[in-house]
Residue frames as a rotation matrix with the C-alpha (Angstrom) as fourth column:
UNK 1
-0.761 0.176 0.624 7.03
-0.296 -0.951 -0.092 8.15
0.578 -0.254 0.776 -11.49
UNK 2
-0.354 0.732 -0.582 4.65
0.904 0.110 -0.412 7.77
-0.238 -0.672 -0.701 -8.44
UNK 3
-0.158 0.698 0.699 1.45
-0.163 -0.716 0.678 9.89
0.974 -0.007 0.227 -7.55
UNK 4
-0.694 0.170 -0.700 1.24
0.719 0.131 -0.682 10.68
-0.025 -0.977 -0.213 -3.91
UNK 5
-0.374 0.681 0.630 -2.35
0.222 -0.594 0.773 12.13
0.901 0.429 0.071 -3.36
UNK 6
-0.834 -0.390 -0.390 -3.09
0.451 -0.076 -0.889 13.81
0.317 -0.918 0.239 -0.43
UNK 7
-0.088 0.860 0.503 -6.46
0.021 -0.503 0.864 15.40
0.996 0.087 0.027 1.54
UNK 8
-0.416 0.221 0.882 -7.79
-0.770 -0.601 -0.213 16.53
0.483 -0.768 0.421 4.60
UNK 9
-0.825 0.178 -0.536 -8.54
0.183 0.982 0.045 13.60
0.534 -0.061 -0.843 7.05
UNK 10
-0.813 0.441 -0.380 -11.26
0.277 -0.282 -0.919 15.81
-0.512 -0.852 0.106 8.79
UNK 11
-0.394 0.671 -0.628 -12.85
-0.896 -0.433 0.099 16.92
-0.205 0.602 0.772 5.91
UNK 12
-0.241 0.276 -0.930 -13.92
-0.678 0.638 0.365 13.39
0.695 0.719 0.033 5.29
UNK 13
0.497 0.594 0.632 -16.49
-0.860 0.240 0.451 11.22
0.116 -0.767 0.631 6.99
UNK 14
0.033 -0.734 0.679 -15.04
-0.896 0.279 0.345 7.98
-0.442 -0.620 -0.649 8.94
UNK 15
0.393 0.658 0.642 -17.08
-0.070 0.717 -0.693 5.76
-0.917 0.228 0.328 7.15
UNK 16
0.975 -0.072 -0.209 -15.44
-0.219 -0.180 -0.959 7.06
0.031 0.981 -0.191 3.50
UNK 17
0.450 -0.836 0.315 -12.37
-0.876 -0.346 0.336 7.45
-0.172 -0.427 -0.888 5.22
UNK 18
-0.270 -0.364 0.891 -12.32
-0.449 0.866 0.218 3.69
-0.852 -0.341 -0.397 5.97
UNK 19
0.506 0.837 -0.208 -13.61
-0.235 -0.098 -0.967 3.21
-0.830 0.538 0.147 2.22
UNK 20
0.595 -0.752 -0.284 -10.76
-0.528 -0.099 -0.843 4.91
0.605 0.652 -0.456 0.73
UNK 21
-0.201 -0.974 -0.102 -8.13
-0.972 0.186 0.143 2.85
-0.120 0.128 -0.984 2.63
UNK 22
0.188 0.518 0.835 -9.80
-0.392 0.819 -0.419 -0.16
-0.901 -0.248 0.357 2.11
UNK 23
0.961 0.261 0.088 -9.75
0.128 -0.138 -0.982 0.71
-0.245 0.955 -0.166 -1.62
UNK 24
0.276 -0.961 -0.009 -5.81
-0.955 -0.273 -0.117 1.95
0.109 0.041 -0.993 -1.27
UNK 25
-0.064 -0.523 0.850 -5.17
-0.756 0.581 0.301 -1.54
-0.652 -0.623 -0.433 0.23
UNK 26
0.618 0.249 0.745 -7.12
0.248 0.838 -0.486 -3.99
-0.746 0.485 0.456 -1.99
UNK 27
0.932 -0.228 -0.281 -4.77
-0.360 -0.502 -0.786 -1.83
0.038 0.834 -0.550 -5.05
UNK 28
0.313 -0.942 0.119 -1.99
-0.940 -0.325 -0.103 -2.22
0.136 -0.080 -0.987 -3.74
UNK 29
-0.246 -0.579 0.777 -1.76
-0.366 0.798 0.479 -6.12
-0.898 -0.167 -0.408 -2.91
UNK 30
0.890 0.450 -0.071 -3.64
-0.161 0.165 -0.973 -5.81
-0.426 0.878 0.219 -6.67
UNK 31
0.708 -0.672 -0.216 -0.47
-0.684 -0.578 -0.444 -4.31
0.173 0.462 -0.870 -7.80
UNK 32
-0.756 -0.575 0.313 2.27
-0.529 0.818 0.225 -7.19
-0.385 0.004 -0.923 -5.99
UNK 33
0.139 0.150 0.979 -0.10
0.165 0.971 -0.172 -10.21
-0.976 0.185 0.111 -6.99
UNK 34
0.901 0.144 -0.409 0.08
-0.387 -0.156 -0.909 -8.96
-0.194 0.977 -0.085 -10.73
UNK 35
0.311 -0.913 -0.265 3.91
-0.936 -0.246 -0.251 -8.01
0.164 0.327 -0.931 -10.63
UNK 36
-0.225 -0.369 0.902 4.35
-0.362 0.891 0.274 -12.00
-0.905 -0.265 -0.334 -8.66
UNK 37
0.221 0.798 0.561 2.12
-0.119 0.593 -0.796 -13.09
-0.968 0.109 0.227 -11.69
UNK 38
0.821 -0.335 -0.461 4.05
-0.545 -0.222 -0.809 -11.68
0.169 0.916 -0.365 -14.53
UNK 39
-0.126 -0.988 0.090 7.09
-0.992 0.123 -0.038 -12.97
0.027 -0.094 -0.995 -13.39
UNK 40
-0.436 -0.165 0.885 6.39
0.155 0.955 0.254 -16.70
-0.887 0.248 -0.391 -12.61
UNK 41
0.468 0.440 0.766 3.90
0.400 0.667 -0.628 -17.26
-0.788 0.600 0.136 -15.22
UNK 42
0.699 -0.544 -0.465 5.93
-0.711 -0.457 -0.534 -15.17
0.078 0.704 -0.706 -17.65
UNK 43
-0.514 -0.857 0.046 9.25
-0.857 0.515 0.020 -17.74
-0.041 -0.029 -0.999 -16.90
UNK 44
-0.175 0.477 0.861 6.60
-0.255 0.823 -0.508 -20.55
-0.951 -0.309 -0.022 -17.42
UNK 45
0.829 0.543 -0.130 5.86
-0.082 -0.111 -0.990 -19.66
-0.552 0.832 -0.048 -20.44
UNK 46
0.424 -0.892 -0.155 9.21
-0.903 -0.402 -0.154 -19.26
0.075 0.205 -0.976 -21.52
UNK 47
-0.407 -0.667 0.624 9.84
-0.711 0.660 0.242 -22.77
-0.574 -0.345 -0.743 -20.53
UNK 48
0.058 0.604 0.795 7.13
0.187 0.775 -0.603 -24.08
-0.981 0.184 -0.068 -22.15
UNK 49
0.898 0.033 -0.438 8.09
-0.399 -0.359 -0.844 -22.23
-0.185 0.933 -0.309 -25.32
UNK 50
-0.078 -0.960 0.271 11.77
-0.954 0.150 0.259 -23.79
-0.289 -0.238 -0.927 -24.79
UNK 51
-0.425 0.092 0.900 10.11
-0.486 0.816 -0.313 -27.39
-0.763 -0.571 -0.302 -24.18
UNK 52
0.550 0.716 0.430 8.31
0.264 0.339 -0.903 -27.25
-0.792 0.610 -0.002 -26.70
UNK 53
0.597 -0.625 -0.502 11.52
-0.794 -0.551 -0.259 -26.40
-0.115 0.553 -0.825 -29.15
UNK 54
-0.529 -0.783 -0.326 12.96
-0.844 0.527 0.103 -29.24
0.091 0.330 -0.940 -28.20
UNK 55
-0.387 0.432 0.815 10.43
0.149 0.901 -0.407 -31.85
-0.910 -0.036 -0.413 -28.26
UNK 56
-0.974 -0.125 -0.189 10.28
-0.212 0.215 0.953 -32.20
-0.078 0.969 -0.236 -32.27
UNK 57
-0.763 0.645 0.044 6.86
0.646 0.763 0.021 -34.71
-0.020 0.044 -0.999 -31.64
UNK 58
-0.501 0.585 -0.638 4.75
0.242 -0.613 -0.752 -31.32
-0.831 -0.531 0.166 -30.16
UNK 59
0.536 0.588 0.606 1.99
0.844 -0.378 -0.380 -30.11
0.006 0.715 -0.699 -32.96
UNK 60
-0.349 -0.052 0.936 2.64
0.464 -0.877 0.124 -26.24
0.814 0.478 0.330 -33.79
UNK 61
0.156 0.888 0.434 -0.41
-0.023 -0.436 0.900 -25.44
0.988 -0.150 -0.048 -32.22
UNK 62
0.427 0.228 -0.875 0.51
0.635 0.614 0.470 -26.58
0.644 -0.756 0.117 -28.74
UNK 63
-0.440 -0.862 -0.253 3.31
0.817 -0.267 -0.511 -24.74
0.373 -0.431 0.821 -27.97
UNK 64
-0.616 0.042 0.786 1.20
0.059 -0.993 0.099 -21.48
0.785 0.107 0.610 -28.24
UNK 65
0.412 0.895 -0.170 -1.82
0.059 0.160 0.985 -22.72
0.909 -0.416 0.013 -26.62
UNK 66
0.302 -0.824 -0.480 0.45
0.915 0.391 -0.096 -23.54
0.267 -0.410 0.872 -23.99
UNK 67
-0.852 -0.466 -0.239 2.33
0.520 -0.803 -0.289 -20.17
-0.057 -0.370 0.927 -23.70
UNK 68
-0.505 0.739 0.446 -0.86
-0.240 -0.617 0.750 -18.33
0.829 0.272 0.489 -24.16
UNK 69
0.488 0.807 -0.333 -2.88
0.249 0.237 0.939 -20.28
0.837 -0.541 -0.085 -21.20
UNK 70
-0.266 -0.809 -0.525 0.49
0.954 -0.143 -0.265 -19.28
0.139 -0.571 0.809 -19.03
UNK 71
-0.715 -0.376 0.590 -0.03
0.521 -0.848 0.092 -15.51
0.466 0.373 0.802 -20.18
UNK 72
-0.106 0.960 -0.260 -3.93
0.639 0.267 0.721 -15.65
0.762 -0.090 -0.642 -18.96
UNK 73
0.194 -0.065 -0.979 -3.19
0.974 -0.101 0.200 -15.18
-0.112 -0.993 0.044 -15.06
UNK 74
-0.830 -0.528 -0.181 -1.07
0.523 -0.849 0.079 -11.46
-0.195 -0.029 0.980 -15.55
UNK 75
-0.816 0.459 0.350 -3.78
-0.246 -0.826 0.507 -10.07
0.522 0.328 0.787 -17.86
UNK 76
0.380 0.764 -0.521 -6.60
0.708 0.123 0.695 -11.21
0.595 -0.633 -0.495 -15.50
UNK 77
-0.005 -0.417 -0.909 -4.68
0.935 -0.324 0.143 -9.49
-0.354 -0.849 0.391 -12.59
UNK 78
-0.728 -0.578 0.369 -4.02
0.657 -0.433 0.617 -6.95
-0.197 0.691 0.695 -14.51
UNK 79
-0.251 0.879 0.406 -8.02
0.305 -0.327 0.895 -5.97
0.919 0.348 -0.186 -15.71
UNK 80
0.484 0.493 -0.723 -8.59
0.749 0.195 0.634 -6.47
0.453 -0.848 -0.275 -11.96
UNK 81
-0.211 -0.710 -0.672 -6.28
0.961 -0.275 -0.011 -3.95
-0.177 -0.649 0.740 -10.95
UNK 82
-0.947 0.155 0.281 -7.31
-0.045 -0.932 0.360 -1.26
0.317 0.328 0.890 -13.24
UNK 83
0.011 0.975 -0.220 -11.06
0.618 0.166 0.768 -2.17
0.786 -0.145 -0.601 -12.01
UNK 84
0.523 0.154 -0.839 -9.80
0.807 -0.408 0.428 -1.31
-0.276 -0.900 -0.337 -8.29
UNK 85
-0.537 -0.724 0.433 -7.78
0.843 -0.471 0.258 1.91
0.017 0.504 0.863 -9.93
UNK 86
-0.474 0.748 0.465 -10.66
0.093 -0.482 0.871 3.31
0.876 0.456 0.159 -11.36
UNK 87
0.341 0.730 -0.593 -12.85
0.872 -0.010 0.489 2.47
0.351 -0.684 -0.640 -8.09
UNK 88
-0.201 -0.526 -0.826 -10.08
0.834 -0.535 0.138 4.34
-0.514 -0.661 0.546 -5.57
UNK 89
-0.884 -0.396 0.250 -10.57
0.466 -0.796 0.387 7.41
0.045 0.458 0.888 -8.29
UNK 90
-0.321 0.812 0.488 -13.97
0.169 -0.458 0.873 7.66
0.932 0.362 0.010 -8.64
UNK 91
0.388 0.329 -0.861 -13.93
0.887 0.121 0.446 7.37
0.251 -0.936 -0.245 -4.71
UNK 92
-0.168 -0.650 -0.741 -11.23
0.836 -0.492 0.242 9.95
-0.522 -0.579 0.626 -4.29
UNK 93
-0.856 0.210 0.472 -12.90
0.078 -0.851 0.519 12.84
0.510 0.481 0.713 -6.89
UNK 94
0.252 0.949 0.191 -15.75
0.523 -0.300 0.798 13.20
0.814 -0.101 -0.572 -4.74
UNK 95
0.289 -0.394 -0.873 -13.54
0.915 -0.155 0.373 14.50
-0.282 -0.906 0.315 -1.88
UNK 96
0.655 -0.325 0.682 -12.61
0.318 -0.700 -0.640 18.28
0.685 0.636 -0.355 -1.96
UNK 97
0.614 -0.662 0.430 -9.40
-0.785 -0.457 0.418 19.68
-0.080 -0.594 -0.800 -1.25
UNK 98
0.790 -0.289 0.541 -7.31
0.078 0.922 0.379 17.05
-0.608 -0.257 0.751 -2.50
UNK 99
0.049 -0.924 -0.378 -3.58
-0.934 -0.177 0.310 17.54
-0.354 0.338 -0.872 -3.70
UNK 100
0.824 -0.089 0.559 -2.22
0.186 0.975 -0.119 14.98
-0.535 0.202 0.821 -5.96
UNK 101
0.691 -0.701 -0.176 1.51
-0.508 -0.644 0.572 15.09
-0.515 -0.305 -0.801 -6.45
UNK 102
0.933 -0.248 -0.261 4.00
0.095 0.869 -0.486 13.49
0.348 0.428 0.834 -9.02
UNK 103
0.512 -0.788 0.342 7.25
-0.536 0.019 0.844 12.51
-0.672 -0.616 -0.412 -7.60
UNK 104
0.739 -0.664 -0.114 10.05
-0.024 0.144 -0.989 12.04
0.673 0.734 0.091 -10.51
UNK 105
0.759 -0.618 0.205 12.88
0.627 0.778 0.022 9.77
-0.173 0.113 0.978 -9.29
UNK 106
0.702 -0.712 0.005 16.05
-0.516 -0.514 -0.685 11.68
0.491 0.478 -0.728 -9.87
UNK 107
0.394 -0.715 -0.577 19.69
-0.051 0.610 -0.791 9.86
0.918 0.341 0.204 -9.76
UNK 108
-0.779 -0.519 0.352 20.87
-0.540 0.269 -0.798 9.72
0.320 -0.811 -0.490 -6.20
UNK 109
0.091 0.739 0.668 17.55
-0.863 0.393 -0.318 8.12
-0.497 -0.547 0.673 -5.69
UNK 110
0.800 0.510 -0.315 18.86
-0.598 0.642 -0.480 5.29
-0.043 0.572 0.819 -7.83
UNK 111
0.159 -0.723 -0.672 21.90
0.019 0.683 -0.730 4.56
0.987 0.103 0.122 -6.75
UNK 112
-0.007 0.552 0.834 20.34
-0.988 -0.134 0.081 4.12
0.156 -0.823 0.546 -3.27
């Protein structure tokens, strides 16, 4: 489900204006570097939990340490994203007149 949030571009000064997409932008490449981040370092881990299955010699302890320092990157991204989330809101509730729509997917949009 998306949220498509809409407002008057007149009612708002240029300066805020250029604020809030500034704020819209920095989210959004928040939002791909996470999703890039889960995926490799997720399939890193995953190897290194593999690698460490078949090397016999490995402490215990390694493997985890190991898939755990992999796991790091996502949930960094991740904090950081809800940080700029939270900004873009507390930017966008000072703004009146603002619509904020949810848009629910429905099945011909999925087999698109």
């Amino acid at each position: 489900m998306q949220t498509v949030t809409s407002f008057q571009a007149s009612a708002v000064p240029p300066e805020q204006l250029s604020g809030i997409v500034a704020d819209y932008l920095a989210l959004d490449r928040a939002r791909i570097f996470r999703r890039l981040l889960v995926i490799r370092c997720g399939l890193l881990a995953l190897g290194a939990g593999f690698a460490s299955v078949l090397l016999h010699r490995v402490s215990p302890v390694a493997p985890w340490f190991t898939c755990a320092m992999f796991l790091v990157p996502p949930v960094w991204a991740w904090i950081a994203e809800l940080r700029l989330a939270h900004r873009l809101s507390r930017r966008l509730d000072g703004i009146d007149g603002i619509v904020t729509d949810k848009i629910v997917p429905t099945d011909s949009d999925a087999t698109r």
